[in-house]
N, C-alpha and C positions, 0 to 999 in steps of 0.2 A: 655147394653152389658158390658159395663166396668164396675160397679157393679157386674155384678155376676161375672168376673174373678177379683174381689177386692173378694167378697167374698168368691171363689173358692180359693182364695191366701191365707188368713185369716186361712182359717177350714185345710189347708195342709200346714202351719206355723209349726214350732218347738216345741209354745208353745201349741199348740191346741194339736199336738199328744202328747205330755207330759202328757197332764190333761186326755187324754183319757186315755193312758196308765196308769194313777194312777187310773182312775175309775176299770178300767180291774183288777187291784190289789187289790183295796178295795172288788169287788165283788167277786175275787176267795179265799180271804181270809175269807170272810166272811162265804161262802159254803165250807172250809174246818173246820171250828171253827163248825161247824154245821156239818156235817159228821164226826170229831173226838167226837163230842157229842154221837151220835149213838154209835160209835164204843166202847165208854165210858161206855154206858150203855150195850152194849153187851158182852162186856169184865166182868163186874159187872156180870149179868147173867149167864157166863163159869164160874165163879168163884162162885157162890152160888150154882151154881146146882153139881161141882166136890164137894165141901164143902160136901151138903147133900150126897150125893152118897159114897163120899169115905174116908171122916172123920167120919161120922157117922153110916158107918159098917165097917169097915175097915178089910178086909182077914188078915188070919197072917202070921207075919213075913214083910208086905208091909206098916209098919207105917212110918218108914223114909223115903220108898221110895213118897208117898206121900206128908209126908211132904214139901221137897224137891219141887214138883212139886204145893204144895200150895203156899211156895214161890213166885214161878218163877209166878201164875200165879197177887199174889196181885203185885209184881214190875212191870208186865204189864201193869195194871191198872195206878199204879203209873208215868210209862213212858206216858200212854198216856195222863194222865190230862199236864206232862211237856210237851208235845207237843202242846198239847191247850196254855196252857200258852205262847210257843214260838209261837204262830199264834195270840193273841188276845196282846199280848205285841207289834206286827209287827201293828196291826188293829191302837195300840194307841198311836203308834211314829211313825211308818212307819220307822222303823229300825230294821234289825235282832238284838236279843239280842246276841252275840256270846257265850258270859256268859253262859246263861241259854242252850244253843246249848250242848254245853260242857260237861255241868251238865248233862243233858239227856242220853249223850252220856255213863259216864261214871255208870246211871244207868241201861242202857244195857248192859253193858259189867258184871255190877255187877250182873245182873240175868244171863247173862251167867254162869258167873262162878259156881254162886248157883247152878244152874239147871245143871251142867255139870257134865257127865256121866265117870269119871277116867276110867273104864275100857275099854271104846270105844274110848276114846280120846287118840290122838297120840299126840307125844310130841312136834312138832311143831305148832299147833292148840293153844297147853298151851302156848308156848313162844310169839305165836303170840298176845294173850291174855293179855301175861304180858309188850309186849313192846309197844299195843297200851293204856292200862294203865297208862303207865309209860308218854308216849304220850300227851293222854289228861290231864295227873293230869298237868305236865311242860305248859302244854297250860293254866290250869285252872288260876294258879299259875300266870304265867304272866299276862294273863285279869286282875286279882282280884288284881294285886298291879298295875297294870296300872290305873283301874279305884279305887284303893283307892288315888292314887297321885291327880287326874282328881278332885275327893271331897274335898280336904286339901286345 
């Protein structure tokens, strides 16, 4: 009897739920690295198939407008391989990069912009645009001279 409540003490320790709780991490990290793969390759596919459809007949007068939205859809692509990157960087430190968070961040806002329609856009939408910009660059800013002092 005193054995299994040694036991029963052991496996609801601190340390035991710790290591489970890392195992729960490793395995949802790994099933997201793995579904942003998919989403990688389907994102790849909206972007070949708009490509052939509407770069290679393209109506007139709609080539900017296109453009624009060709854009917007390769910085997709691009945000999402940096979100892999911030999921398989976590797999290989077991640390959010905040860095690379940042970085992503401010390639979303940069397809925002791209992809942003002036005539339908109200002007607090833009301000808000420019002061989360402003935002994340001052964040970037400070990471990247903190962790250049952190190398020196």
């Amino acid at each position: 009897m005193r054995k299994l409540i040694k036991g029963l003490l052991e496996v609801t320790s601190d340390k035991s739920f710790m290591h489970l709780i890392e195992i729960v991490e490793v395995i949802v990290s790994k099933l997201l690295s793995l579904l942003m793969v998919v989403v990688i390759f389907a994102t790849l596919g909206d972007l070949a198939i708009f490509i052939f459809k509407e770069i290679l007949s393209p109506e007139e007068g709609r080539f900017s407008q296109t453009l624009f939205k060709t854009f917007g859809l390769f910085l997709n692509v691009l945000i999402a391989l940096e979100i892999l990157e911030n999921i398989t960087g976590y797999l290989k430190k077991h640390v959010l990069q905040v860095e690379l968070v940042i970085v992503t961040s401010l390639i979303a806002i940069a397809r925002k912009i791209i992809i942003l329609d002036l005539k339908v856009t109200e002007g607090i939408e833009i301000i808000g645009l420019g002061i989360a910009i402003l935002s994340l660059s001052i964040s970037y800013l400070i990471i990247r001279s903190s962790n250049s002092k952190k190398d020196d």
